[in-house]
N, C-alpha and C positions, 0 to 999 in steps of 0.2 A: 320643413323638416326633411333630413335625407335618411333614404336607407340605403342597406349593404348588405351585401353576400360572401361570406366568409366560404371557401370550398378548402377541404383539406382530403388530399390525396394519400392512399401510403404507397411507399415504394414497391416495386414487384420483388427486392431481393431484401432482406434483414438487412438492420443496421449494425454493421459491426465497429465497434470500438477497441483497438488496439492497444491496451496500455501496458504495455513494456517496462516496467519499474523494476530497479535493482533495489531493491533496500537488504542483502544479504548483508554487505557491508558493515551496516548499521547494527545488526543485530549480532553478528559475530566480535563486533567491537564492542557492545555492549556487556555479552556473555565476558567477553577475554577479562575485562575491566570487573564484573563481578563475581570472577572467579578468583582472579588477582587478591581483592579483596578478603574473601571467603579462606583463600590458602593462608594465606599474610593473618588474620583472626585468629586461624586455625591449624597454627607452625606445628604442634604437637602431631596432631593425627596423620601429619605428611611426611 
């Protein structure tokens, strides 16, 4: 039978994780598309 030694260190500085995501995009084409919508439903009150 073997054994083992598992050693876990932590870093001296935080982990930092970067994530840079554009999703404006998305959601302003989103909006444009349900507003489009919304007017187009709703030709009277525009």
């Amino acid at each position: 039978m073997l054994g083992g030694c598992v050693q876990i260190a932590t870093p001296d500085k935080p982990i930092e994780i970067n994530l840079n995501i554009n999703i404006k995009q998305e959601i302003v084409y989103k909006l444009d598309g349900d507003a489009k919508k919304l007017i187009e439903q709703n030709s009277g009150i525009f």
